[in-house]
C-alpha positions as CSV (number, residue, x, y, z in Angstrom):
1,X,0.0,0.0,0.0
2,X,2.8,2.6,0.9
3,X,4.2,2.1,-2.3
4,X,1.0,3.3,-4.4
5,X,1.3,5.9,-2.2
6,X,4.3,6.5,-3.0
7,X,3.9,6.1,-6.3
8,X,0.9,8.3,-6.5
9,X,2.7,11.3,-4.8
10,X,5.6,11.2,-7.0
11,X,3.4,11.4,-10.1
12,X,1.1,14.2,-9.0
13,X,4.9,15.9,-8.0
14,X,5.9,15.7,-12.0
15,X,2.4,16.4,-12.9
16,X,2.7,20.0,-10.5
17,X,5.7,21.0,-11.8
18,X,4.8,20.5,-15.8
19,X,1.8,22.3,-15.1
20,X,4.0,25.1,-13.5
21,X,6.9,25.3,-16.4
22,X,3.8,25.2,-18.7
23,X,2.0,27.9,-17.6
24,X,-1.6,25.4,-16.3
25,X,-3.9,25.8,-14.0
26,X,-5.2,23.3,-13.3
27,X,-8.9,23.4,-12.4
28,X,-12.0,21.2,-11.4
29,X,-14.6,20.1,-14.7
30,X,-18.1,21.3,-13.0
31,X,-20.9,19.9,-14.8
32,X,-24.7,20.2,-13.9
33,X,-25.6,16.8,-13.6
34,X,-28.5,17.6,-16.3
35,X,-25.2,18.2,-19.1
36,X,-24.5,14.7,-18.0
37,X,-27.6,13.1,-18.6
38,X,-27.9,15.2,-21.9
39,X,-24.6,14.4,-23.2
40,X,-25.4,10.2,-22.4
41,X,-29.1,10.5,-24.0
42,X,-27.7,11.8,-26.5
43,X,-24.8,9.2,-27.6
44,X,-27.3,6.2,-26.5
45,X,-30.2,7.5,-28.8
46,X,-32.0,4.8,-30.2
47,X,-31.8,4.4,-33.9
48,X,-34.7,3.4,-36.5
49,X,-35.3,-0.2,-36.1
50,X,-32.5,-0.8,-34.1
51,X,-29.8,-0.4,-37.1
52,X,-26.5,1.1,-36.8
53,X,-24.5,3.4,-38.9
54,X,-22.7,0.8,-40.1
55,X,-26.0,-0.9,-40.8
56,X,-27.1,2.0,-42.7
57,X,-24.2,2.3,-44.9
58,X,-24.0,-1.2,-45.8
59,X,-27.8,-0.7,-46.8
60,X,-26.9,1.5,-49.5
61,X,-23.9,-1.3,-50.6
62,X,-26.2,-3.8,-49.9
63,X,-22.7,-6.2,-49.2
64,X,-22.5,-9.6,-50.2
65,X,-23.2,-12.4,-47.1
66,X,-19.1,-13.4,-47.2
67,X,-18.3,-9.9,-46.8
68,X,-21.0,-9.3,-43.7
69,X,-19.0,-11.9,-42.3
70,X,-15.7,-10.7,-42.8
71,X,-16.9,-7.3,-41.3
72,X,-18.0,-9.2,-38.0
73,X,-14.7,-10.9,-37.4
74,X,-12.8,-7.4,-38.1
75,X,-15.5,-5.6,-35.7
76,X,-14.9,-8.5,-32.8
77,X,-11.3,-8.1,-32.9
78,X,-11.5,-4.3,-32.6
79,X,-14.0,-5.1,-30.2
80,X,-11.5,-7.2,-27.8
81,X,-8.3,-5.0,-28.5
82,X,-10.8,-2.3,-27.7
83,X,-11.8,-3.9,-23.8
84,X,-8.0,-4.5,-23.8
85,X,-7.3,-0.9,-23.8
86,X,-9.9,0.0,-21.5
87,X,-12.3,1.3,-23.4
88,X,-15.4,-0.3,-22.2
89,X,-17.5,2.0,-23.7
90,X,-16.2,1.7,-27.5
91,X,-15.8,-1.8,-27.3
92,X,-20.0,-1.9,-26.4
93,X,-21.2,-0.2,-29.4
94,X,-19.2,-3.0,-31.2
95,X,-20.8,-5.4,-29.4
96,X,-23.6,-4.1,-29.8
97,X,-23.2,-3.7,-34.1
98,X,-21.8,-7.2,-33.9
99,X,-25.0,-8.5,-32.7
100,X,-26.7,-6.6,-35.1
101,X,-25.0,-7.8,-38.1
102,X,-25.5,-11.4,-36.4
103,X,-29.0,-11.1,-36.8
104,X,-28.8,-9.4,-40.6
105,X,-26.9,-13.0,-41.1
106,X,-28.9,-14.4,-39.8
107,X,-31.8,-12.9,-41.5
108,X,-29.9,-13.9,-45.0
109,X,-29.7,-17.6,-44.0
């Protein structure tokens, strides 16, 4: 434990004095918690019969069945090298397309 500590206090200590060659000020994000909602309503709006973007588009290309699947492996491995990285959210609207295109596949079959 004292070592995070440690850790953690020599961090902030390089982090203080780059904000002070550099001219920061460092200051608190204040956010009503309304901008909040707003903001997550916004980028979890539903879309027309569940499709995604990338649904959309390949509406207009109308791709063949061997290229739907191709997309799906590419957009699972971004998906997993995306929870690798952390980014939880990114790596849900994959998921979330994935299962999408499963079901178009699905549809074609």
């Amino acid at each position: 434990m004292q070592a995070a500590i440690s850790e953690a206090t020599r961090r902030r200590q390089i982090q203080l004095t780059y904000n002070e060659e550099h001219g920061i000020n460092a200051s608190t994000i204040r956010r009503n918690i309304s901008d909040i909602l707003l903001g997550a309503e916004s980028d979890s709006t539903p879309l027309p019969k569940g499709k995604g973007r990338r649904s959309r588009q390949r509406e207009e290309l109308s791709l063949p069945r061997d290229e739907l699947v191709r997309l799906v492996q590419s957009l699972e491995s971004e998906m997993h090298e995306a929870a690798k990285g952390l980014r939880f959210e990114y790596a849900a609207r994959l998921r979330d397309e994935v299962a999408v295109l499963r079901r178009e596949l699905k549809a074609l079959a």
